[in-house]
C-alpha positions as protocol buffer text, in pm:
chain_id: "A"
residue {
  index: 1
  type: UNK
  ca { x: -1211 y: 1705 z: -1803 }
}
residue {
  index: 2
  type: UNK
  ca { x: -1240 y: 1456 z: -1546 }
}
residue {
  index: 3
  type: UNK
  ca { x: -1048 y: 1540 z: -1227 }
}
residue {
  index: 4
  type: UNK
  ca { x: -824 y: 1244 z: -1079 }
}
residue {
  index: 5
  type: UNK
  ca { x: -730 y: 1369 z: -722 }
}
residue {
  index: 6
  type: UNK
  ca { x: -1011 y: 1386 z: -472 }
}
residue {
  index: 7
  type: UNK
  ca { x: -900 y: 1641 z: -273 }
}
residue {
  index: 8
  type: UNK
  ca { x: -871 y: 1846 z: -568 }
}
residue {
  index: 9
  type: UNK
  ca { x: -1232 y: 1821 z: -656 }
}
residue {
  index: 10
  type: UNK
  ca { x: -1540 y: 2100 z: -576 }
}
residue {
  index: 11
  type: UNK
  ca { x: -1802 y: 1907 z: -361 }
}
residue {
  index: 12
  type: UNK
  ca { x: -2032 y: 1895 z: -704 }
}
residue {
  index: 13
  type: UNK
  ca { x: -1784 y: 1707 z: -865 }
}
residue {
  index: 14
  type: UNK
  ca { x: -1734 y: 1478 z: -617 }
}
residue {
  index: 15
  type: UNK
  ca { x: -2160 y: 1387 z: -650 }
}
residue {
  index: 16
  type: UNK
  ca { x: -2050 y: 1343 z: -1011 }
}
residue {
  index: 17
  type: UNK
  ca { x: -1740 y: 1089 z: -924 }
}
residue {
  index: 18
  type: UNK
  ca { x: -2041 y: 938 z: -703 }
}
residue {
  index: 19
  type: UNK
  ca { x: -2288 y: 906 z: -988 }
}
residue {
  index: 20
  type: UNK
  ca { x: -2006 y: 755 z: -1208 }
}
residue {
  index: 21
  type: UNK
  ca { x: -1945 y: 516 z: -963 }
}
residue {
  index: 22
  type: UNK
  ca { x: -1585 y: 527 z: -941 }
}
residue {
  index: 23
  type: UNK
  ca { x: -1325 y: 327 z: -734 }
}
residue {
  index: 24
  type: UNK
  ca { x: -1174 y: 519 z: -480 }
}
residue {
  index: 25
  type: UNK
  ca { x: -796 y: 422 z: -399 }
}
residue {
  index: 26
  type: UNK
  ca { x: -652 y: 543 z: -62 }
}
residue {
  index: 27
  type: UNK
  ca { x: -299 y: 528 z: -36 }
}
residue {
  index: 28
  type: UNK
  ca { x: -173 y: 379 z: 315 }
}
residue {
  index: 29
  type: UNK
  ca { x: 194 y: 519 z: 372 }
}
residue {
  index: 30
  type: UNK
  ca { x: 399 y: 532 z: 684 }
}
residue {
  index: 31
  type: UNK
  ca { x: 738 y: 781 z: 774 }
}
residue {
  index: 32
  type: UNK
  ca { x: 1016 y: 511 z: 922 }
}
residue {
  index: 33
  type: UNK
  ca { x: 1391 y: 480 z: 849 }
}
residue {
  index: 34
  type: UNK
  ca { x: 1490 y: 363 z: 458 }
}
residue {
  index: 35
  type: UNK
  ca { x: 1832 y: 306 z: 543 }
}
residue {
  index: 36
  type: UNK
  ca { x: 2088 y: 583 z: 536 }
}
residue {
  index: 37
  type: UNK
  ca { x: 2081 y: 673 z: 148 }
}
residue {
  index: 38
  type: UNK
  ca { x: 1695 y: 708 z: 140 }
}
residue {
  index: 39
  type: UNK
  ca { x: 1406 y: 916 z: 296 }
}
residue {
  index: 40
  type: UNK
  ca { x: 1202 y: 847 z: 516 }
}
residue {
  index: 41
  type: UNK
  ca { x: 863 y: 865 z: 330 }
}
residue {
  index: 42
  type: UNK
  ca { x: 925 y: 617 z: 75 }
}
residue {
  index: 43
  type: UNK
  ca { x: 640 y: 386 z: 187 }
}
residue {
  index: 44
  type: UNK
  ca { x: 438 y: 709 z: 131 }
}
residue {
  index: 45
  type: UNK
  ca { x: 601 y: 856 z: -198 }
}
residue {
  index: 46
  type: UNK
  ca { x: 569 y: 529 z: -366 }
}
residue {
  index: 47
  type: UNK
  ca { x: 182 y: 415 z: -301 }
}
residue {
  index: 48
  type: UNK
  ca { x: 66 y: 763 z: -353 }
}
residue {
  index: 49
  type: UNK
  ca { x: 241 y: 749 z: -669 }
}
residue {
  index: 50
  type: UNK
  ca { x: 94 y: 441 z: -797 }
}
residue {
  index: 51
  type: UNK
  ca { x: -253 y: 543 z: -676 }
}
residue {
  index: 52
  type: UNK
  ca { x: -247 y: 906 z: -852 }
}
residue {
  index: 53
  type: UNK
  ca { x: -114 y: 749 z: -1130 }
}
residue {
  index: 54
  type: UNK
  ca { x: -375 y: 470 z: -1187 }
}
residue {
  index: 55
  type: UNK
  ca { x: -659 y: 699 z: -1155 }
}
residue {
  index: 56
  type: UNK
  ca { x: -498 y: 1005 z: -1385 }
}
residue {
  index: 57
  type: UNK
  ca { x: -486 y: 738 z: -1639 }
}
residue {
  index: 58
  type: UNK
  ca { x: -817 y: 597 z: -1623 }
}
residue {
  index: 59
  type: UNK
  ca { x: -1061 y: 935 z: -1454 }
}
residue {
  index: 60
  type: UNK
  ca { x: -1366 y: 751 z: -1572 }
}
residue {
  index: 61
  type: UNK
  ca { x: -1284 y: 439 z: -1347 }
}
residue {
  index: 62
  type: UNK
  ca { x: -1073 y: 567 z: -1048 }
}
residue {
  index: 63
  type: UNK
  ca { x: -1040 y: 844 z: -803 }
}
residue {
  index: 64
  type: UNK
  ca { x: -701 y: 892 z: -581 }
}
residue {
  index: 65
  type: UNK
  ca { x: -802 y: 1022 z: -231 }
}
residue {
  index: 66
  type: UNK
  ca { x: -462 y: 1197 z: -24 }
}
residue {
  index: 67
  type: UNK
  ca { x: -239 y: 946 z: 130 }
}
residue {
  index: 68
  type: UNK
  ca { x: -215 y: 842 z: 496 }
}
residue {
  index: 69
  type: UNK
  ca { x: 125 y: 918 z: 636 }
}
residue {
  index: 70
  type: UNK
  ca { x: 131 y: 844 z: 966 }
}
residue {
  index: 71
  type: UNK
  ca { x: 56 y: 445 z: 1091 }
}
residue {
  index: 72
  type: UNK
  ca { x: 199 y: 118 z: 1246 }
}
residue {
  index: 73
  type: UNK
  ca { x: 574 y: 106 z: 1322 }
}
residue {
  index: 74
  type: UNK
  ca { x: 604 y: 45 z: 1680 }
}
residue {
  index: 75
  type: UNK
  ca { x: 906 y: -221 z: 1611 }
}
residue {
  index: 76
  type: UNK
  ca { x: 1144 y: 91 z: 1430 }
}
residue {
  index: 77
  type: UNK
  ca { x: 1134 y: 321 z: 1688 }
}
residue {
  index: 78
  type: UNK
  ca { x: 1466 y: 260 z: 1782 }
}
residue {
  index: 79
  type: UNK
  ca { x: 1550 y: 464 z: 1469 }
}
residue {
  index: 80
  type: UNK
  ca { x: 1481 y: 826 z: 1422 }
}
residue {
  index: 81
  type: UNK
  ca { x: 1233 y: 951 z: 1186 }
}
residue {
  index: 82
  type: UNK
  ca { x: 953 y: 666 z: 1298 }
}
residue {
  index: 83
  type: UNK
  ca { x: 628 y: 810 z: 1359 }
}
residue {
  index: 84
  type: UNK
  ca { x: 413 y: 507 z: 1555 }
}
residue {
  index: 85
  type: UNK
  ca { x: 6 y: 497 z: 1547 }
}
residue {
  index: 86
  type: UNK
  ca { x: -163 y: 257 z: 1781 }
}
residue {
  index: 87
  type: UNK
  ca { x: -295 y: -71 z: 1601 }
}
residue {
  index: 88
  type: UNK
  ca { x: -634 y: 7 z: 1702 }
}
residue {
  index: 89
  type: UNK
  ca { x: -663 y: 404 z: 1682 }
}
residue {
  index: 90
  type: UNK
  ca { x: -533 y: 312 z: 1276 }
}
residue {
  index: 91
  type: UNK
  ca { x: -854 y: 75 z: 1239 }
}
residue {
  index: 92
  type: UNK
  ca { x: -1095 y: 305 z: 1353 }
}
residue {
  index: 93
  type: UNK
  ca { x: -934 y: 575 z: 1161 }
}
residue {
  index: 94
  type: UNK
  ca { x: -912 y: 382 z: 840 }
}
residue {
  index: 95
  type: UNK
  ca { x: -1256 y: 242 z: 913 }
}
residue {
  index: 96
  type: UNK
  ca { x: -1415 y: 635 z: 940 }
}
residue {
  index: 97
  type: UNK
  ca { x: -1220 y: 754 z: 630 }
}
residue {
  index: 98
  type: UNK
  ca { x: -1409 y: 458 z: 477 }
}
residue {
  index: 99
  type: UNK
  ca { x: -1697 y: 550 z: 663 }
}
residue {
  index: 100
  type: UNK
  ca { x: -1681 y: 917 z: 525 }
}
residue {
  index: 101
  type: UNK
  ca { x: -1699 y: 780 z: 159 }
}
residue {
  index: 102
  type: UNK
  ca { x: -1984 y: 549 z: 186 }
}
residue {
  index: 103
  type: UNK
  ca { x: -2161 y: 832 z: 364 }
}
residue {
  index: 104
  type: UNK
  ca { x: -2111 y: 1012 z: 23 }
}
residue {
  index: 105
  type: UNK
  ca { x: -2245 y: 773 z: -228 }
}
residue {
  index: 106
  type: UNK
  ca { x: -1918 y: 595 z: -296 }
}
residue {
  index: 107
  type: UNK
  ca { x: -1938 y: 227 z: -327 }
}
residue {
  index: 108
  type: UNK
  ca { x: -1621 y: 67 z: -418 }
}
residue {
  index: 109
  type: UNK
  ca { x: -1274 y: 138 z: -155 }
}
residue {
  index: 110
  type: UNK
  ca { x: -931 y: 5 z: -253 }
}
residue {
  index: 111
  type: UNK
  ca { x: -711 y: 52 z: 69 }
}
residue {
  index: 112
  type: UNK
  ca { x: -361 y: 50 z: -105 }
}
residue {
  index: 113
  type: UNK
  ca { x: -101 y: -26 z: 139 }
}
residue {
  index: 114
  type: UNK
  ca { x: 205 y: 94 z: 139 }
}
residue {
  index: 115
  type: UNK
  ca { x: 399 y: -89 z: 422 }
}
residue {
  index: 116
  type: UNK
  ca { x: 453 y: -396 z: 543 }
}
residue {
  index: 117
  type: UNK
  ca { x: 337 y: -389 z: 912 }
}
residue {
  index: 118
  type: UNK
  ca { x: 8 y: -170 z: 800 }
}
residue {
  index: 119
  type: UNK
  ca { x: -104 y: -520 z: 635 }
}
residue {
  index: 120
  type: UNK
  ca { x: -303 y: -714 z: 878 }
}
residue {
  index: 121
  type: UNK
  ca { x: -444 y: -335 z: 981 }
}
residue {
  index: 122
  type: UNK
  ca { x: -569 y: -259 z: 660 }
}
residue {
  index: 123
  type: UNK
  ca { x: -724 y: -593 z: 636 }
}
residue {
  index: 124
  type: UNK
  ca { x: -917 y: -559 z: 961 }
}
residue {
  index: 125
  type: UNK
  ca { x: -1056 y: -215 z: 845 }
}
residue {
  index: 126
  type: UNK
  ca { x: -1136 y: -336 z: 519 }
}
residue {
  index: 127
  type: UNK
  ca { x: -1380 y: -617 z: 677 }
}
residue {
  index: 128
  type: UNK
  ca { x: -1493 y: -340 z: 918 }
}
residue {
  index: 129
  type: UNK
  ca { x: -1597 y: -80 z: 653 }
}
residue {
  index: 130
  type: UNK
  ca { x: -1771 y: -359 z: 424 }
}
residue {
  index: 131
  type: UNK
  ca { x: -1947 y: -471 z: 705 }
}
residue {
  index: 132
  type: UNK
  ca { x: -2077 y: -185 z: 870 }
}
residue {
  index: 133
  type: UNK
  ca { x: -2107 y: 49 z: 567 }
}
residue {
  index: 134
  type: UNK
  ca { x: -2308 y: 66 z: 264 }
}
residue {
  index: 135
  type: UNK
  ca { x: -1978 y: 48 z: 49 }
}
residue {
  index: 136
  type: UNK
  ca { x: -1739 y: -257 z: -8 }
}
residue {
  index: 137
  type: UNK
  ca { x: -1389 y: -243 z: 35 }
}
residue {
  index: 138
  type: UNK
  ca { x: -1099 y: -420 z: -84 }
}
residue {
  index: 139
  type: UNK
  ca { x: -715 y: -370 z: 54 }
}
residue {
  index: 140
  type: UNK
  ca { x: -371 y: -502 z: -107 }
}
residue {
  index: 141
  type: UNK
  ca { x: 42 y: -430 z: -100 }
}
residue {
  index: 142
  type: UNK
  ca { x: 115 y: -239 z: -388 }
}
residue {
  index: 143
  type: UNK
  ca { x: 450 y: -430 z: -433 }
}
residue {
  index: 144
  type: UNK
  ca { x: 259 y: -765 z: -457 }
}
residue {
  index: 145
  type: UNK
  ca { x: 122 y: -628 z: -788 }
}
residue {
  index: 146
  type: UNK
  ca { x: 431 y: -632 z: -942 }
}
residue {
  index: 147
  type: UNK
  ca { x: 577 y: -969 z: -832 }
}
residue {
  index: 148
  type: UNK
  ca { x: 631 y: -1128 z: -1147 }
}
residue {
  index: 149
  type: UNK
  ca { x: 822 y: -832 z: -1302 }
}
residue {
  index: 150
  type: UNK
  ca { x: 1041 y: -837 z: -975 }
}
residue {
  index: 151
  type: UNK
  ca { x: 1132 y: -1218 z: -1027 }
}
residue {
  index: 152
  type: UNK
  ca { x: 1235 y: -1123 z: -1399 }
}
residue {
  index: 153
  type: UNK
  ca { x: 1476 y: -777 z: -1372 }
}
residue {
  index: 154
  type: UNK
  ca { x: 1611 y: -859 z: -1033 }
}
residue {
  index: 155
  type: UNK
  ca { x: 1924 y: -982 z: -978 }
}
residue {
  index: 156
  type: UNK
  ca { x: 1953 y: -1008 z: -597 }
}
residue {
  index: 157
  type: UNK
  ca { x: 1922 y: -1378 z: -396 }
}
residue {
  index: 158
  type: UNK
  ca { x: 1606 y: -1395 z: -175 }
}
residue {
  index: 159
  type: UNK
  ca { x: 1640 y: -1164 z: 101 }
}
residue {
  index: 160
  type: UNK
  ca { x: 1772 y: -860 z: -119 }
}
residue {
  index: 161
  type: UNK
  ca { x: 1426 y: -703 z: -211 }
}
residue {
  index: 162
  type: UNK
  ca { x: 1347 y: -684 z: 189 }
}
residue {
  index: 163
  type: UNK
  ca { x: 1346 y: -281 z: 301 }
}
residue {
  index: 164
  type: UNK
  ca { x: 1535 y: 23 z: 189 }
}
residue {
  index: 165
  type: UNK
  ca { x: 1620 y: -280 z: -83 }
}
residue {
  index: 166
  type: UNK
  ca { x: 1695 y: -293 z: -436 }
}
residue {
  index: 167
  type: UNK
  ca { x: 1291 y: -301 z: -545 }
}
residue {
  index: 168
  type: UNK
  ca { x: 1242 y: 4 z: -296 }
}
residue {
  index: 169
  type: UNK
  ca { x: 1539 y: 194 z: -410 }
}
residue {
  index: 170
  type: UNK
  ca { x: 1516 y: 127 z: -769 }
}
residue {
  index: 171
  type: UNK
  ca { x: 1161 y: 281 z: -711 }
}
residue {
  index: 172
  type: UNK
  ca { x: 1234 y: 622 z: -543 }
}
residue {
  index: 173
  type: UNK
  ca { x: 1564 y: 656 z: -749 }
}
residue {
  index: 174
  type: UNK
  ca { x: 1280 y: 666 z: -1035 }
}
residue {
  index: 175
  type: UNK
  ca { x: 1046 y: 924 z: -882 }
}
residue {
  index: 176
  type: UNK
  ca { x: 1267 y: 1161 z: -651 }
}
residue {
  index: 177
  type: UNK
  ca { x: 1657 y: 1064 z: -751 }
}
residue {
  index: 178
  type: UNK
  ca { x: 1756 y: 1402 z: -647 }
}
residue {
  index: 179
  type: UNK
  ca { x: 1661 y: 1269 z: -266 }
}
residue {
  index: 180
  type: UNK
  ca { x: 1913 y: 956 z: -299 }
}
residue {
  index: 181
  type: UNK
  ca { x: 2208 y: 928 z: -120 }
}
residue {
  index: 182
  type: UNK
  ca { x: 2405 y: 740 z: -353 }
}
residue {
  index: 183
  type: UNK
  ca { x: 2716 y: 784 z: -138 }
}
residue {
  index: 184
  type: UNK
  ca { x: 2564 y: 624 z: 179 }
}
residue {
  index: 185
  type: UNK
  ca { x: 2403 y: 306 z: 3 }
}
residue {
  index: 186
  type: UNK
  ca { x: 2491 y: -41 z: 129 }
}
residue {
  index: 187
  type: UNK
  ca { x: 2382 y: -392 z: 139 }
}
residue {
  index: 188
  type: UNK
  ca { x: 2311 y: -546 z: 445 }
}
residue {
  index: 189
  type: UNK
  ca { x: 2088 y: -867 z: 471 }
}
residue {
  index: 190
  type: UNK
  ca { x: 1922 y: -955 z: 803 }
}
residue {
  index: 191
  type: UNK
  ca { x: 1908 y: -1313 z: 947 }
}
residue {
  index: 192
  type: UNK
  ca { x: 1700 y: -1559 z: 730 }
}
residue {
  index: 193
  type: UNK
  ca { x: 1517 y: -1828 z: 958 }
}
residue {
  index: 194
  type: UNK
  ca { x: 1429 y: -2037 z: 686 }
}
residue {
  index: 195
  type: UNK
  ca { x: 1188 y: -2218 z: 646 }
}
residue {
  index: 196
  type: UNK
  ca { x: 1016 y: -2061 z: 911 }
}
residue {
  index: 197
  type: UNK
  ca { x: 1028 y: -1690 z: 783 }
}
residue {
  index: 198
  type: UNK
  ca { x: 1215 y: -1546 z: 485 }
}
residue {
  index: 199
  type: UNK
  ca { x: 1133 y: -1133 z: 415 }
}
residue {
  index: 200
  type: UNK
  ca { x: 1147 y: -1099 z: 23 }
}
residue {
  index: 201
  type: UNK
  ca { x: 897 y: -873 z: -149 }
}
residue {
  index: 202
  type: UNK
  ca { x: 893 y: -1248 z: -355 }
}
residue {
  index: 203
  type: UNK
  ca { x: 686 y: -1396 z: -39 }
}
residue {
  index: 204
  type: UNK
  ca { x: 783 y: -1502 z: 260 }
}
residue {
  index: 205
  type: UNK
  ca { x: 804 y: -1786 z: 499 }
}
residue {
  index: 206
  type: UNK
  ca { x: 521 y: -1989 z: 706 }
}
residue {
  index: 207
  type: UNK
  ca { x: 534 y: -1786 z: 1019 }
}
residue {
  index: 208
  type: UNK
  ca { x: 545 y: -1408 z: 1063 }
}
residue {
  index: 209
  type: UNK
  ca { x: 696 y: -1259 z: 1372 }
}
residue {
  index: 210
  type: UNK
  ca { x: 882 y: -919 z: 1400 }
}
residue {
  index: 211
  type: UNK
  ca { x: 1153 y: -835 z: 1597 }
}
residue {
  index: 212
  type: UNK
  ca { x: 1295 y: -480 z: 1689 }
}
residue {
  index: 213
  type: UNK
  ca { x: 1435 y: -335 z: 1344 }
}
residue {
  index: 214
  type: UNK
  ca { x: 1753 y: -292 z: 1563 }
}
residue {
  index: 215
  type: UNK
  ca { x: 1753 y: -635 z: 1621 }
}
residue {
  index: 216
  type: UNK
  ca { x: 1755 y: -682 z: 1272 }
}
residue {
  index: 217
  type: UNK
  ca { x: 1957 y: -388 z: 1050 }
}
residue {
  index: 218
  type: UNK
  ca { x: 2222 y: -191 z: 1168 }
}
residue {
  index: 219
  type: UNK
  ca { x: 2182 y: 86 z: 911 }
}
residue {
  index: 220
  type: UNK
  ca { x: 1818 y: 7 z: 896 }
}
residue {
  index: 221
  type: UNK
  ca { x: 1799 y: -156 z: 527 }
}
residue {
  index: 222
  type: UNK
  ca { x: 1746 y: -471 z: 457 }
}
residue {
  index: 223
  type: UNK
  ca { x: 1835 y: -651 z: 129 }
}
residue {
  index: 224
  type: UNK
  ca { x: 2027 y: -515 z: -146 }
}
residue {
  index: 225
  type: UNK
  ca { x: 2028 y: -119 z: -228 }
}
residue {
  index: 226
  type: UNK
  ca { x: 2326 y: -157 z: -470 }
}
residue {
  index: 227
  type: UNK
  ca { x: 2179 y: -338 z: -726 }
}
residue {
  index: 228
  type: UNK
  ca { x: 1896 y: -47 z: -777 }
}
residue {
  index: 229
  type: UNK
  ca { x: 1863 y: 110 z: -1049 }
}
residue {
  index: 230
  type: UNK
  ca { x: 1616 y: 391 z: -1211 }
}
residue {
  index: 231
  type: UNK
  ca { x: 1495 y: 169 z: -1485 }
}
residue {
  index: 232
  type: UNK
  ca { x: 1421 y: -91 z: -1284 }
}
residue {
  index: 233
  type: UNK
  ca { x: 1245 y: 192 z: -1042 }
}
residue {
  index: 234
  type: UNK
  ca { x: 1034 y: 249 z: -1417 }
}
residue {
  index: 235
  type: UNK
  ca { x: 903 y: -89 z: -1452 }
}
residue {
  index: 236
  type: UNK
  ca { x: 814 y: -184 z: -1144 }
}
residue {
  index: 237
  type: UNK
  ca { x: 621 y: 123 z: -1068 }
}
residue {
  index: 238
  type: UNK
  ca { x: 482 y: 61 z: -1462 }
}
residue {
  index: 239
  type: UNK
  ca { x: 350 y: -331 z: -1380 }
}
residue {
  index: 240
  type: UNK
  ca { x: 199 y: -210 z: -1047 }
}
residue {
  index: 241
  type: UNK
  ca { x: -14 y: 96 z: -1242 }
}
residue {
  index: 242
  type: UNK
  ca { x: -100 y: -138 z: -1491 }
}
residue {
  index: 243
  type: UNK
  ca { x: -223 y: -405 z: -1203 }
}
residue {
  index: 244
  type: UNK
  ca { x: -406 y: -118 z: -1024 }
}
residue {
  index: 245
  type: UNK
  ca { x: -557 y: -11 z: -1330 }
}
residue {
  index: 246
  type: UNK
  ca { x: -702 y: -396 z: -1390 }
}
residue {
  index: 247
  type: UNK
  ca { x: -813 y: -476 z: -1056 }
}
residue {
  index: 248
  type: UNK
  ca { x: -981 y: -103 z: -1007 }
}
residue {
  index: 249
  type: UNK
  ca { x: -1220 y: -164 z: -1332 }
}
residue {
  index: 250
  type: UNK
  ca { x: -1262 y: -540 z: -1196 }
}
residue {
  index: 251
  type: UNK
  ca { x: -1361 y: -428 z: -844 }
}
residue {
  index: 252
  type: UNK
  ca { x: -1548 y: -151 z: -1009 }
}
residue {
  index: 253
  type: UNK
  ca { x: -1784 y: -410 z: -1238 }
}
residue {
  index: 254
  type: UNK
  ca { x: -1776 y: -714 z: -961 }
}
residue {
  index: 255
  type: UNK
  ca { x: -2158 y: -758 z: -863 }
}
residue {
  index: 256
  type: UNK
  ca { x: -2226 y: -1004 z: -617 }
}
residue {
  index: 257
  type: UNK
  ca { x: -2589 y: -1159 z: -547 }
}
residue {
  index: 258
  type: UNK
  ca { x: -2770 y: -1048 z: -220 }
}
residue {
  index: 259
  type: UNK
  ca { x: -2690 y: -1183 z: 103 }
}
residue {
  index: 260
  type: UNK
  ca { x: -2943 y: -1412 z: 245 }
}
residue {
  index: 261
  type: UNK
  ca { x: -3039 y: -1478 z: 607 }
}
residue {
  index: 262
  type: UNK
  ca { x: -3041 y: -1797 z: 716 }
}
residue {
  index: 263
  type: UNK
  ca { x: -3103 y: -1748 z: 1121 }
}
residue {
  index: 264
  type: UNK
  ca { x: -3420 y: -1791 z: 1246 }
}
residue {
  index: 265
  type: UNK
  ca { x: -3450 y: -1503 z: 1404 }
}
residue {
  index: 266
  type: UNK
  ca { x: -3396 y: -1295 z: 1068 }
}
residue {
  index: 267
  type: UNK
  ca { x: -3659 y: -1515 z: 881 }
}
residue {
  index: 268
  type: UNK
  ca { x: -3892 y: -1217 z: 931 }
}
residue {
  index: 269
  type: UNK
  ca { x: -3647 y: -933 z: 821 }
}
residue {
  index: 270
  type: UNK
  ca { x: -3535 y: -785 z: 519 }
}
């Protein structure tokens, strides 16, 4: 039988995941303050999740490397828990764990982020690793893959599926419930400068900035925790796998015709 996990693997059977060409998903995490009823490794918990899952379902296709916990929260540090990696020392890392895979055959990358402020990161190291390495890789938030089941179960106004939230909580009440402090969840909703910016895990405004997160949350949530539930934790964390699944075997077929020179000087080169 196939193995799912990469780091699970003998080194022959990772020339064999290499011969079968599969996808390689790398779950981006980060440790930061969920509020006082959740952990603090939720962004981690819940993209390695979806990325272990994906691939255990479909071996042939996809292969779940071991997440990254530790990456860009400069902006919580005034709460405890926050562990903050320097915008650039993250892009070079990300970029050599990229690197390291190309170097082994592997031609297809899915950097799948699991918090917000690792975004434009992940999308700089993405660019970075297909242009500098034999592979190609793609990035995306996991939560943006289930969108439209979000805008059918939820039952929060815009601003309640922000952080610590009810999409975040219904998640890891799902997958680790006994971690939940169900005692110490509240609502709190931060300021909404509309139309400027609006944080929803629906989509946001036309300008991103970021404030300190003390600035912004008292008991660092944001959004609405109350309305969470485990079955909505289910199917969200079901239309994201599914998603995953779909893009994986796209990105895994996607051929794309050869690049072409156009400079002068590269007339003469191959």
């Amino acid at each position: 039988m196939r193995k799912h996990l990469y780091a699970a693997m003998t080194h022959e059977e990772v020339n064999e995941a290499v011969l079968e060409q599969r996808v390689v998903l790398i779950p981006v995490g980060q440790l930061e303050t969920h509020g006082p009823h959740l952990p603090i490794d939720v962004d981690a918990v819940q993209v390695t999740y979806v990325c272990e899952e994906a691939a255990r379902r479909t071996p042939e296709d996809l292969l779940a490397a071991p997440p990254i916990y530790y990456a860009f929260s400069e902006h919580v540090m005034d709460f405890p828990g926050t562990i903050a990696i320097r915008p650039t020392v993250l892009i070079e890392y990300l970029f050599d764990i990229g690197h390291s895979f190309a170097r082994q055959g592997f031609k297809r990358l899915v950097l799948v982020n699991g918090h917000g402020s690792n975004r434009s990161i992940c999308e700089v190291a993405t660019r970075m690793i297909t242009n500098h390495t034999s592979a190609m890789c793609a990035t995306l938030d996991h939560w943006n893959l289930a969108r439209e089941k979000l805008a059918e179960i939820r039952e929060s106004p815009v601003g309640g599926t922000a952080h610590a939230c009810e999409f975040e909580t219904s998640e890891y009440m799902y997958l680790r419930p006994d971690l939940v402090r169900y005692d110490r969840i509240q609502d709190e909703f931060a300021p909404d400068y509309h139309p400027w910016r609006s944080d929803d895990f629906a989509g946001g405004g036309l300008v991103h900035f970021m404030e300190f997160w003390s600035q912004r949350s008292k008991s660092g949530a944001e959004g609405a925790p109350s309305l969470a539930t485990p079955e909505k934790g289910r199917q969200l964390l079901e239309a994201t796998i599914e998603a995953l699944i779909a893009f994986g075997r796209w990105w895994k077929a996607l051929s794309l015709p050869p690049r072409v020179d156009h400079r002068i000087s590269g007339r003469d080169r191959v």
